[in-house]
TIRODO-91080 format. One record per residue (C-alpha): x, y, z. Coordinates in pm, whole numbers, padded with zeros to 5 digits, always signed. Layout:
<atoms>
XYZ...
</atoms>
This chain:
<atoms>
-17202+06111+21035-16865+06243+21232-16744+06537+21145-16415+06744+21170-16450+07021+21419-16463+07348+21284-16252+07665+21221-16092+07727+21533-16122+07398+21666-16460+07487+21836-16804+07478+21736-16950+07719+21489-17266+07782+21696-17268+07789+22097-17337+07496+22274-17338+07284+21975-17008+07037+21990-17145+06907+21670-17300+06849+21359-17476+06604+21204-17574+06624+20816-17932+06524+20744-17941+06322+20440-18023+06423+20100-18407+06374+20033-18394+06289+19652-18807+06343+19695-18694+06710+19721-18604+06878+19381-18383+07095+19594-18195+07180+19856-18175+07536+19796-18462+07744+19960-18560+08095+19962-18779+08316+20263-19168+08300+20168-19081+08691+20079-18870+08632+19832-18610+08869+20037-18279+08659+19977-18361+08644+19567-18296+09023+19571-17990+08980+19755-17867+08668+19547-17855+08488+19831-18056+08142+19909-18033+07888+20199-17908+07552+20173-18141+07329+20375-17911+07032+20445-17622+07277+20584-17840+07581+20721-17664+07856+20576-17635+08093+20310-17494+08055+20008-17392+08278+19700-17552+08220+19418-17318+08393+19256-16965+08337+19408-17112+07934+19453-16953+07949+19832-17085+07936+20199-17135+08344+20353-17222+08311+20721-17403+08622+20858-17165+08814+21033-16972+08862+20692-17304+08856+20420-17326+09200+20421-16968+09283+20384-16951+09018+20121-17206+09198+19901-17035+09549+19951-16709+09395+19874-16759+09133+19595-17050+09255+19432-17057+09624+19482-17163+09703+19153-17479+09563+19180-17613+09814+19476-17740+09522+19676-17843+09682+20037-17907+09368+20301-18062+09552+20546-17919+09436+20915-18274+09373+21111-18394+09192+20822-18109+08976+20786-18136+08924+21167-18457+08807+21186-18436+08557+20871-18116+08407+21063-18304+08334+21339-18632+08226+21195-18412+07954+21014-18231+07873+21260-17915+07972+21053-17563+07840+21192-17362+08152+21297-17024+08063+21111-16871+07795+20907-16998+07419+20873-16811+07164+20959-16612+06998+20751-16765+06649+20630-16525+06319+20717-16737+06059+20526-16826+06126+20132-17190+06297+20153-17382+06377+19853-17231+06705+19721-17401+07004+19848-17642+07213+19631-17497+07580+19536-17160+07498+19595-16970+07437+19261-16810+07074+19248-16537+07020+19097-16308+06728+18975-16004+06707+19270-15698+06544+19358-15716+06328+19668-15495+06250+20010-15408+05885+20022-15430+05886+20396-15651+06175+20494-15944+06272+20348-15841+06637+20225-15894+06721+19840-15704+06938+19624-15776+07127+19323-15428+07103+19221-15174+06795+19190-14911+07036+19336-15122+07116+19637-15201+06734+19713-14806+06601+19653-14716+06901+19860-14953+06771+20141-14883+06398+20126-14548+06470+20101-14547+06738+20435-14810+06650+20657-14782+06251+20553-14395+06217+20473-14485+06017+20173-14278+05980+19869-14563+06040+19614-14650+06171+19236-14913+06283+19084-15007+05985+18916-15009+05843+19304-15308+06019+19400-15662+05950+19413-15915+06128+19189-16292+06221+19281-16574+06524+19272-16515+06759+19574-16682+07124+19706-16565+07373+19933-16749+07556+20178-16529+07891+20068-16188+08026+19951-16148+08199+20281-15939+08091+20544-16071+07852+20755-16315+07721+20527-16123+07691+20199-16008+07282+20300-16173+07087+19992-16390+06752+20101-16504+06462+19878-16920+06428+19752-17093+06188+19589-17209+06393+19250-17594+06396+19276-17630+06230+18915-17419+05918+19094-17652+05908+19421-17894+05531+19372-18205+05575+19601-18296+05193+19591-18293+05005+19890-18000+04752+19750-17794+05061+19693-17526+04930+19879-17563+04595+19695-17522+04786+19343-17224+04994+19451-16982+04686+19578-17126+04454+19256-17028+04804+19044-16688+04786+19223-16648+04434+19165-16734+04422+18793-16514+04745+18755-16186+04544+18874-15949+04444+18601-15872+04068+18595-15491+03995+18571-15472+03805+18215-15135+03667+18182-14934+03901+17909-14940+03640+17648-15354+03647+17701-15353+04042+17571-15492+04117+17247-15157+04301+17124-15350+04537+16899-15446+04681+17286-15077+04709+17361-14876+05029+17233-14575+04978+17023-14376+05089+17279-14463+04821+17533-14488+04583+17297-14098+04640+17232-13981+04647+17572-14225+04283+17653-14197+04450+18053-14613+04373+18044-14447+03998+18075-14234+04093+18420-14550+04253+18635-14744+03944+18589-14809+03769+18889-14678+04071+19098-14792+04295+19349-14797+04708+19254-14782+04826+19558-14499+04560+19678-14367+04661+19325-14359+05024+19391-14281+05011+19798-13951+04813+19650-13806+05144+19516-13871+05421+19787-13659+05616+19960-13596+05475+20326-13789+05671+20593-13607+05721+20960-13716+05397+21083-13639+05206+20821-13328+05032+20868-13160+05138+20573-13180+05504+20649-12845+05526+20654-12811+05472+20308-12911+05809+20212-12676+05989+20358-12378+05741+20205-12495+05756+19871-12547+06130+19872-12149+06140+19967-12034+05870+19709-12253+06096+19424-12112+06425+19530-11756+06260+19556-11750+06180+19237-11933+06483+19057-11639+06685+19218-11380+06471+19015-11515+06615+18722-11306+06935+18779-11004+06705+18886-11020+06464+18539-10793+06552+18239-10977+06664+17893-10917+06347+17716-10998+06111+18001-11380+06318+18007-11375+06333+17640-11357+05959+17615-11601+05896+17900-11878+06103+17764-11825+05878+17394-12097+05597+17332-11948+05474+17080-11671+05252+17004-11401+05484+16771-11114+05659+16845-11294+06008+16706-11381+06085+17084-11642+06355+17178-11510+06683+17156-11763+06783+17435-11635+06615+17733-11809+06475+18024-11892+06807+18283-12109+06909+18579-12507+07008+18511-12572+07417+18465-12693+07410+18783-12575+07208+19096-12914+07140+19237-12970+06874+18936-12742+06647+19088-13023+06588+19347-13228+06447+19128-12973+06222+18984-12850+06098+19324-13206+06011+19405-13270+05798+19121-12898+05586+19193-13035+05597+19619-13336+05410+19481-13152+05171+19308-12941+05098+19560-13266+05058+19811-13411+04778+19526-13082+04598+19553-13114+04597+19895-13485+04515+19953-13549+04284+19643-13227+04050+19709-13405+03735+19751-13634+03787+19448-13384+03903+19190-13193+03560+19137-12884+03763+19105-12536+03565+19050-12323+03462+19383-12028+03720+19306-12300+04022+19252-12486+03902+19575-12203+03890+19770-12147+04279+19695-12511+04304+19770-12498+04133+20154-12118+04340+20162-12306+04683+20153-12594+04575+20419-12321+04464+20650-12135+04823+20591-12413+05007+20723-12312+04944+21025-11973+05098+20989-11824+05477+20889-11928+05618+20571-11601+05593+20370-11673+05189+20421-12038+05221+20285-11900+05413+20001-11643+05180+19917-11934+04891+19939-12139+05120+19728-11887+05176+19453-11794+04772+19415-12178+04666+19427-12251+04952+19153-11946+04811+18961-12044+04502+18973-12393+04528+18856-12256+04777+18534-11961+04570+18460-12071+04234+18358-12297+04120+18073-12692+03979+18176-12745+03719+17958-13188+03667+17941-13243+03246+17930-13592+03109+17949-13650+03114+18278-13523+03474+18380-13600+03718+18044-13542+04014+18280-13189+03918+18440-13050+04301+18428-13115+04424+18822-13098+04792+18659-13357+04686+18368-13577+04554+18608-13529+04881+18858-13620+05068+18570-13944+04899+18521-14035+04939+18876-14019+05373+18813-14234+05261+18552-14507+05143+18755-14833+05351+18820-15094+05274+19131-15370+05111+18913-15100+04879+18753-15091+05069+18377-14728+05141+18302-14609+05475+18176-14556+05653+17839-14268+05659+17660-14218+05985+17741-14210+05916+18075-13917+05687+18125-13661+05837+17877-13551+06101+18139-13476+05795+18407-13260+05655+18151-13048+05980+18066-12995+05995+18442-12838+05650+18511-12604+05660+18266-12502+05969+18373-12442+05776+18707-12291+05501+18511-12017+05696+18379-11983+05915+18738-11927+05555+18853-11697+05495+18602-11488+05809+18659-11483+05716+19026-11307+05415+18931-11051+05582+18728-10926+05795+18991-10955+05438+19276-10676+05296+19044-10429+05601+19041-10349+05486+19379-10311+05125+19255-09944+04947+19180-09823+05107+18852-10062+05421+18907-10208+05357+18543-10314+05751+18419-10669+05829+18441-10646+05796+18028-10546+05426+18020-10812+05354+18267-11086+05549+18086-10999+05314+17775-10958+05022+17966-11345+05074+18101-11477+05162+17778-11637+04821+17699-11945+04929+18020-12027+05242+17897-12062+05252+17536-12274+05068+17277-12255+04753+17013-12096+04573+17325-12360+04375+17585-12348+04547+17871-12619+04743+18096-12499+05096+17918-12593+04920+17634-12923+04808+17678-13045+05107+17851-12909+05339+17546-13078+05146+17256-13403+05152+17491-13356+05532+17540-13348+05561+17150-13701+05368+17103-13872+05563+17353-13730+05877+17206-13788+05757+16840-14170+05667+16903-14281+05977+17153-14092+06187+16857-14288+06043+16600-14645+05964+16769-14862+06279+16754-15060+06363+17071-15438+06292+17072-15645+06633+17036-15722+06794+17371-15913+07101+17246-16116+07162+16954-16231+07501+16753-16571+07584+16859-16779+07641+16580-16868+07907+16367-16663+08132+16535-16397+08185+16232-16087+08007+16476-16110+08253+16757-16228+08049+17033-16144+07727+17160-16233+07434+17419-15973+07419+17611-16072+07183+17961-16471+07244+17930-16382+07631+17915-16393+07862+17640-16070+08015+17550-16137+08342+17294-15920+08575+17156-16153+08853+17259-16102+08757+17604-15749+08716+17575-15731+09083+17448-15884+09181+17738-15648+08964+17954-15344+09104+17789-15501+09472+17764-15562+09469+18114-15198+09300+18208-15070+09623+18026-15305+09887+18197-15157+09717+18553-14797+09735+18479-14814+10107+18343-14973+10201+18619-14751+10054+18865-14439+10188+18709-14579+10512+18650-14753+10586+18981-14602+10375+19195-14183+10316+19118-14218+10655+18910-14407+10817+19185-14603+10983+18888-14294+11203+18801-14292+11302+18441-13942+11140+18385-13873+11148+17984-13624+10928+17755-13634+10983+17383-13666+10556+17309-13660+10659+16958-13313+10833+16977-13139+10501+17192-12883+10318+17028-12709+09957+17082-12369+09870+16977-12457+09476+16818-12096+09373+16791-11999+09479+17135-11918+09219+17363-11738+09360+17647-11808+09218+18004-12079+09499+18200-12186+09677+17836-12583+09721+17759-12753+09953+17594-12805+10149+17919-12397+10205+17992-12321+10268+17643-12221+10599+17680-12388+10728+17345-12700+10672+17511-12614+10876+17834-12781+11194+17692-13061+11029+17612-13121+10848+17957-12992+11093+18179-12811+11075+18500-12837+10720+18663-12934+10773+18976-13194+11030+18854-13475+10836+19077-13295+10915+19408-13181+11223+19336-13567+11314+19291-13720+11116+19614-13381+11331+19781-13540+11674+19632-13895+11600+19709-14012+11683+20056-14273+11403+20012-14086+11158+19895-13767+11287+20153-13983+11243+20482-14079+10885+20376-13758+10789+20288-13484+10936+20490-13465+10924+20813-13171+11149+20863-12859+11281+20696-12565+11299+20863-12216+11398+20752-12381+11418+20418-12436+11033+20406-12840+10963+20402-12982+10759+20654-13286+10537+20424-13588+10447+20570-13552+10053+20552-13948+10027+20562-14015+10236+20257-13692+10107+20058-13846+09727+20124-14203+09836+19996-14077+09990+19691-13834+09702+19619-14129+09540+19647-14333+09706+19395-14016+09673+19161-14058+09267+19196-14434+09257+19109-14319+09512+18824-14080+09237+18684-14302+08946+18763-14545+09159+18534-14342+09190+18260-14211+08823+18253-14599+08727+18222-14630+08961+17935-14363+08829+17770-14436+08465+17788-14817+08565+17615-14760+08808+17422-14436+08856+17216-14469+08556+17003-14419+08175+17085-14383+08108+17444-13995+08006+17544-13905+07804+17835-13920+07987+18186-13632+07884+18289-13461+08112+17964-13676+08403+18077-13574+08392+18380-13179+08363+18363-13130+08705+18144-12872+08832+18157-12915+09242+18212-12592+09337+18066-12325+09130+17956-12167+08875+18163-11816+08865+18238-11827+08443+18131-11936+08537+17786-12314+08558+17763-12470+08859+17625-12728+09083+17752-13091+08987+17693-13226+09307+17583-13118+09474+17290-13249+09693+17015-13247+09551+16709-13359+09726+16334-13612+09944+16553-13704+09673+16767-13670+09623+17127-13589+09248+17182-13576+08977+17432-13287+08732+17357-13372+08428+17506-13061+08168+17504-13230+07846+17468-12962+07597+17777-13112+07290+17724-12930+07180+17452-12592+07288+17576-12484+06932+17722-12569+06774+17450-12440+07019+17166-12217+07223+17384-12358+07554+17265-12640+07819+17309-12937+07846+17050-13046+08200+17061-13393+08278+16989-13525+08651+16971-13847+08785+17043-13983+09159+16963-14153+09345+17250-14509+09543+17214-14447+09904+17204-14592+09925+17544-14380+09665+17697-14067+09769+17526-14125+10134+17674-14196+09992+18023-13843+09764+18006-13656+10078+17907-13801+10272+18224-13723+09973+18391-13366+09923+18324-13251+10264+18287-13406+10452+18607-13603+10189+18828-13255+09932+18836-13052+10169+18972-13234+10269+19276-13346+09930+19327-12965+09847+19360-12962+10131+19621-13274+09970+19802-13118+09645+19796-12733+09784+19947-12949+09898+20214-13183+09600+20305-12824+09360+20228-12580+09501+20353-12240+09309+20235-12445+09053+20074-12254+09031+19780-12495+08709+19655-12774+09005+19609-12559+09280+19486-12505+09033+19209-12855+08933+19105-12930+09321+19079-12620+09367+18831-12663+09053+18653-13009+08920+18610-13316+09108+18433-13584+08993+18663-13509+08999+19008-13754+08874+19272-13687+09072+19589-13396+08886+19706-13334+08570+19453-13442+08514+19114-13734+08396+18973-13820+08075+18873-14141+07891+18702-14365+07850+18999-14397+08181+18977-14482+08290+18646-14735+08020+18677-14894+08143+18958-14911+08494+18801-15052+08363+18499-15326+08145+18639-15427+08447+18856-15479+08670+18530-15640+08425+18283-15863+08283+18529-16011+08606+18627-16003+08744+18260-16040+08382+18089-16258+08187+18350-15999+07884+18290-15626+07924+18498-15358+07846+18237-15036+07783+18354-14716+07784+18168-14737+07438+18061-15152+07494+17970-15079+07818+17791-14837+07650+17599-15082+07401+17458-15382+07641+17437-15221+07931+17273-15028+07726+16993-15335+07630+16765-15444+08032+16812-15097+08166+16669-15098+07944+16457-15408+08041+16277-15384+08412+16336-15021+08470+16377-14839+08202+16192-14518+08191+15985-14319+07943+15783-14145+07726+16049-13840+07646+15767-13709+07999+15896-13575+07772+16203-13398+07494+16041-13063+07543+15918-13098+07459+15522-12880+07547+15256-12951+07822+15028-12867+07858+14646-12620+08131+14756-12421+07934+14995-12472+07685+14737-12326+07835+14477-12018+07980+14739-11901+07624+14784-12019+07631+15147-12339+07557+15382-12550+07828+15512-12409+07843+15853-12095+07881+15762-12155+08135+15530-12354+08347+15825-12087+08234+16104-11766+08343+15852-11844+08529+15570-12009+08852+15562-12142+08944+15972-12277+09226+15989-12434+09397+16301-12729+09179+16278-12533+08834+16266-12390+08957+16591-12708+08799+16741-12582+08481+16730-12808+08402+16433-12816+08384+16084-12936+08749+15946-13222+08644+15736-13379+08444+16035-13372+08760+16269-13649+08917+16033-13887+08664+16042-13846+08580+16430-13914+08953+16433-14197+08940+16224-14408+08703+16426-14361+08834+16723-14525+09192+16562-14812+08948+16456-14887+08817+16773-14920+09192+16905-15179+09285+16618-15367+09005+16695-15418+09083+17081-15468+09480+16943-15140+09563+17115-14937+09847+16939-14709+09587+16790-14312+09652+16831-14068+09838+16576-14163+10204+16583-13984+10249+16939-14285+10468+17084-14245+10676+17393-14445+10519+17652-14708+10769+17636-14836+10684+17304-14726+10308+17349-15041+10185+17525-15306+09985+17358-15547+10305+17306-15341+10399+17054-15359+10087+16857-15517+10085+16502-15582+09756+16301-15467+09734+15970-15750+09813+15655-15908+09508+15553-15780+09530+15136-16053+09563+14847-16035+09291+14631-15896+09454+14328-16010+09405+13994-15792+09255+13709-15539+09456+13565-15524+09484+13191-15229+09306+13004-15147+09137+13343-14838+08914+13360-14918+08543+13422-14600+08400+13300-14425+08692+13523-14586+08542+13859-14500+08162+13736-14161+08273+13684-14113+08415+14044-14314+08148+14214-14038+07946+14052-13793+08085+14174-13878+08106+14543-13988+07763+14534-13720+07551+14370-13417+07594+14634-13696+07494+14906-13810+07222+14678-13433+07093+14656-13425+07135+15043-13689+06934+15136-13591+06695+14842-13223+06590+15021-13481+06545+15338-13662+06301+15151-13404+06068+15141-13393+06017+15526-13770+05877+15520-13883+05488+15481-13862+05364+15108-14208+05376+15051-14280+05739+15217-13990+05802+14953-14097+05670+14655-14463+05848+14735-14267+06203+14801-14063+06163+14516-14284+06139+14270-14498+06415+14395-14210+06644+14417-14086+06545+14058-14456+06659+13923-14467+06942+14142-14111+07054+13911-14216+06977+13593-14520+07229+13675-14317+07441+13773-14098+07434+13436-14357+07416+13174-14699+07544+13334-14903+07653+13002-14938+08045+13055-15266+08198+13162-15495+08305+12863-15403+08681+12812-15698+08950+12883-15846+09119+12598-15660+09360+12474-15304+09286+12588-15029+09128+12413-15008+08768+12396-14769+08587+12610-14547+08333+12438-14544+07971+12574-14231+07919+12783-14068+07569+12658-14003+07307+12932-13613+07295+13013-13447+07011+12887-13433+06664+13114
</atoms>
């Protein structure tokens, strides 16, 4: 067996060019072997036969001799393990023990005993493995230039000689349990192979109780049959350099980024009327506008390119009509010419496909190019075709191309005779982009709405179950154990890491002290630059800003290792130092964005966590942090909404004790000389002068984003958990645990009436948004949601034994050794002349305006749903009005029978 060469690019051992594996022996229980001495079972060490080295028993990985005896010094110094070097000498050479890394296997051997196997992701060209999907994409997409998703990539068992450089590429096995020993082994696998290949059964063949609702609604099972997957999926790519549509690329990048920019040059009605689906004169009062961020156009310009590409490759095969192929061959002959011609081609082809109904007959039920494009994203490698879920995101994108298209055209036929305004031509195009009219817009919107309607109503399948007997505190999460106990210890030891990094290391231990208790914040104040940190109330409290540098400037210490020189009484800063501490300050605020995504309630999206804004902005947003009723809170501004709703849903979430002491430090003496550190590693870059004023987190030199919260998180859980949850896994894992331990009533969120607002002629948001705002409705949100928001964040702290948030500790006493869990409550015995009829009556009246809620709800289900609800809820009142009272205890008074009220 061939094999790649080996770290280096040489041999591992001298004179040895290289290796070949010996087979595995399944006559031999193992191929793990220890010294007739037993010396290598004391050291937890043992030596695999088929790769002669040593292995870890332990750690699971490869140690070659040179580095065993650091290894156990280093990794497992608590366990006192002395390898003596004359000993280990001799046993190296006695079995003939290779002096560094194996090779690295090319075919598939059977895995290798001691090393831990694992379930990878695969190279589609080279035979590297992956643990993660993003590691393998990244690969085929770098080293291979391929165009490739997860879903793309191959799946088998793998091992790894190490984690260390050099050694740490992953290789495919055979799992042992797999391995057939009979002679006809190679018989068995192909027949396995063969039997294991799906046979294409026309679509009208399928059992359709195997079909979901979703594709049985769509019928696109009917269009792959008879076709080609890979063909299928090759059709859509993005051209490569020798392809001889490259050209494309470029042109279509230029006709999408043409158009975006006539958003800012449009008139408010003609966007208003562009961004309305339907057909009435009431036009959206949100008009059409650029993405939050200008990188998502990228993503939307790719998905038109590969459109465009289908049109261009699939031309024969599409049957399309003579006028729309004529736009198609116009466009390939363009490529040959400048790209204002190519964009012009573009813009007529894409007009021509969006602009004209597809009528389906009996011998083309697919006629739609951009239907049948859309079915080609929809595509996986073995054939399957995706979830709903999946495709409901391609559709929101074209049609946001549809109606950049559309605006494109407006502004072509200013320049036409008569110069019609960009208003008459909106209407005039209205027909193509809105629906109860047969057109493409049409058929992609109602298709949008069933995916949307059946993910939103299908629940997932259960990926995790409660392990048992364990009262709901651990799960099985992935084959791993996820406690609570060891998530205490996770969170516990997140804490102890970020104290001591602020305290020893930004702090320099100096005993800097702010009264948190005394701080205040102005709710109602929404002046451009304010916090809680310039109001000047709190300037007392804080002290003077620059406090930090005023004390590295007094210290001799701290002065010789970061000034250089003074001169003219202007300081000189040691760049070196100012970078490591600005350093420190970015691991500091990676810490405390981890903290808050696990442990101040429900986890938000990153992408809201990492926008904050530190004071507030001078377009309109208000700071993150404020202090709210004792609290110290993270207002996260939920953005994802916005385009859709054209406003902000704010969503607050109460800091630990700890944590909250640790942002205060953070803000009010850390910020300010990391604004200093950053004026002198950026000079005149204003770019970074602004992410130090603006944003809460700040990642050296940029912000953060996801990636790396993710990557902070999997480090801590897996070493504390022994499973790596990302953001996306965390999500999923630590939902079923809050809910059990740290759950509240989720009606809080929806915006129902109350009897109050009721009774005031109004609806409950207008009576928080107009009537009555006090410093609390300030927020953004209704007062009486702010408590309970409040109030499960301060749950999820007691359940992780953090000293839960609204006391606003000093960060001394904040920590986690201070925290005390609440006395369990005696069951206490029944009171004499207890009140029955007194409890009825005030379950009564907490229930019935929630009752009435949920009642006007009813009326939005299916008739039979209805009909069941209704009569539940109707018994569930009439309980409520006449419940007999409770038998009186001896000796009280008896209660008199309360009458049912009348109807």
């Amino acid at each position: 067996m061939s094999l790649a060469q080996s770290p280096g690019h040489r041999s591992s051992r001298s004179g040895m060019a290289e290796l070949a594996f010996e087979m595995a022996d399944p006559s031999r229980s193992s191929e793990l072997y220890n010294v007739p001495a037993g010396t290598l079972a004391t050291w937890g060490v043992m030596i695999n036969r088929r790769l002669k080295v040593f292995i870890c028993m332990t750690c699971k990985v490869v140690i070659p001799p040179a580095q065993l005896r650091a290894h156990m010094s280093r990794q497992h110094k608590g366990s006192r393990v002395a390898v003596k070097r004359d000993l280990l000498d001799d046993i190296v050479k006695q079995e003939n023990i290779l002096d560094g890394w194996p090779e690295i296997p090319t075919g598939k051997p059977v895995e290798f005993e001691g090393l831990e196997r694992k379930w990878g992701i695969g190279c589609p060209v080279c035979p590297m493995m992956f643990q993660h999907v993003k590691s393998g994409v990244r690969h085929a997409t770098q080293e291979h230039h391929l165009s490739v998703s997860g879903d793309d990539l191959p799946r088998d068992w793998m091992q790894r000689f190490s984690l260390a450089r050099g050694a740490c590429s992953g290789f495919a096995v055979t799992a042992r349990y797999a391995q057939l020993h009979s002679p006809s082994a190679d018989y068995l696998i192909a027949m396995r192979k063969e039997l294991d290949t799906r046979p294409p059964l026309p679509a009208a063949d399928l059992d359709p109780r195997h079909i979901s609702p979703w594709h049985v609604t769509t019928r696109w099972l009917q269009y792959l049959e008879g076709k080609d997957v890979r063909q299928m999926r090759a059709l859509i790519e993005p051209p490569k350099e020798s392809d001889q549509v490259f050209y494309v690329i470029a042109c279509v990048r230029r006709y999408m980024e043409a158009a975006y920019d006539l958003i800012l040059q449009s008139s408010e009605l003609c966007l208003q009327i562009l961004n309305t689906d339907t057909q009435t004169e009431d036009y959206n009062h949100h008009p059409f506008g650029r993405h939050q961020l200008d990188d998502t156009l990228r993503a939307y310009t790719r998905l038109v390119l590969q459109l465009v590409c289908f049109l261009l490759r699939a031309q024969a095969e599409l049957d399309l009509p003579a006028e729309v192929e004529a736009l198609v061959v116009a466009l390939r002959q363009a490529l040959n010419q400048e790209v204002e011609e190519v964009m012009a081609a573009i813009h007529q082809l894409l007009l021509g496909l969006w602009m004209r109904e597809w009528t389906p007959s009996r011998v083309n039920q697919f006629p739609d190019p951009t239907v049948r494009f859309v079915i080609h994203t929809q595509v996986n490698a073995d054939g399957s075709l995706k979830k709903p879920e999946e495709v409901t995101g391609v559709f929101a994108k074209l049609m946001y191309g549809m109606r950049l298209t559309f605006l494109y055209e407006c502004h072509r036929r200013l320049d036409s005779p008569g110069q019609p305004s960009l208003v008459v031509s909106a209407r005039a195009l209205r027909p193509w982009f809105t629906k109860g009219l047969e057109s493409t817009f049409h058929t992609l919107k109602s298709l949008q709405h069933r995916a949307s309607s059946i993910t939103m109503s299908s629940q997932n399948e259960p990926d995790m179950v409660w392990k048992d007997k364990t009262g709901f505190t651990t799960l099985i999460y992935m084959g791993h154990e996820v406690s609570l106990d060891a998530l205490r210890k996770c969170q516990g030891a997140l804490e102890d890491e970020t104290r001591t990094l602020l305290v020893d290391t930004l702090l320099f231990g100096h005993p800097f002290y702010i009264d948190i208790s005394s701080l205040c914040d102005d709710m109602g104040n929404k002046q451009a630059g304010y916090s809680l940190f310039t109001d000047r109330v709190n300037a007392e409290v804080l002290g003077p800003v620059d406090q930090l540098a005023d004390h590295v400037l007094r210290t001799p210490a701290l002065n010789g290792r970061f000034v250089m020189a003074i001169r003219d009484g202007k300081v000189v800063w040691n760049a070196m130092a100012m970078s490591a501490w600005l350093n420190a300050f970015a691991r500091l605020n990676l810490l405390c964005l981890i903290q808050a995504e696990m442990n101040c309630g429900a986890p938000g999206r990153t992408r809201e966590l990492t926008a904050m804004p530190t004071a507030n902005t001078p377009g309109g947003m208000l700071r993150a942090l404020r202090i709210i009723d004792n609290h110290v809170v993270l207002m996260r501004t939920y953005h994802k909404m916005r385009a859709a709703q054209g406003f902000d849903r704010v969503i607050p979430h109460s800091l630990n004790a700890a944590l909250a002491a640790v942002f205060i430090y953070k803000e009010a003496i850390c910020r300010p000389f990391a604004q200093l550190c950053a004026s002198v590693l950026y000079p005149g870059d204003v770019k970074v002068k602004a992410l130090y004023q603006d944003f809460l987190f700040v990642n050296y030199d940029k912000p953060f984003i996801g990636d790396n919260i993710s990557a902070g998180m999997k480090r801590w859980t897996g070493e504390h958990l022994g499973v790596e949850l990302g953001i996306q896994k965390w999500r999923q894992c630590s939902t079923p645990l809050r809910r059990k331990h740290a759950g509240l009533e989720e009606m809080w969120l929806e915006d129902q009436d109350t009897v109050d607002a009721a009774q005031a002629g109004h609806s409950h948001r207008v009576d928080t948004l107009r009537y009555g705002v006090t410093d609390l409705s300030s927020t953004g949100m209704a007062e009486d949601y702010i408590g309970p928001f409040l109030k499960t964040s301060v749950m999820w702290h007691r359940v992780l034994h953090l000293v839960p948030g609204g006391e606003l500790l000093p960060l001394d006493v904040a920590g986690r050794d201070h925290f005390q869990a609440a006395p369990e409550r005696p069951l206490a015995a029944p009171q004499q002349g207890f009140d029955a009829q007194a409890v009825l009556d005030a379950l009564k009246e907490q229930l019935e305006p929630r009752l009435s809620s949920i009642e006007r709800k009813i009326e939005e289900a299916d008739a039979s749903t209805r009909q069941e609800l209704k009569e539940l809820f109707d018994n569930l009142k009439t309980l409520l009005a006449g419940v007999p009272p409770t038998p009186p205890a001896p000796g009280s008074p008896p209660l008199v029978p309360r009458q049912p009220s009348p109807g």
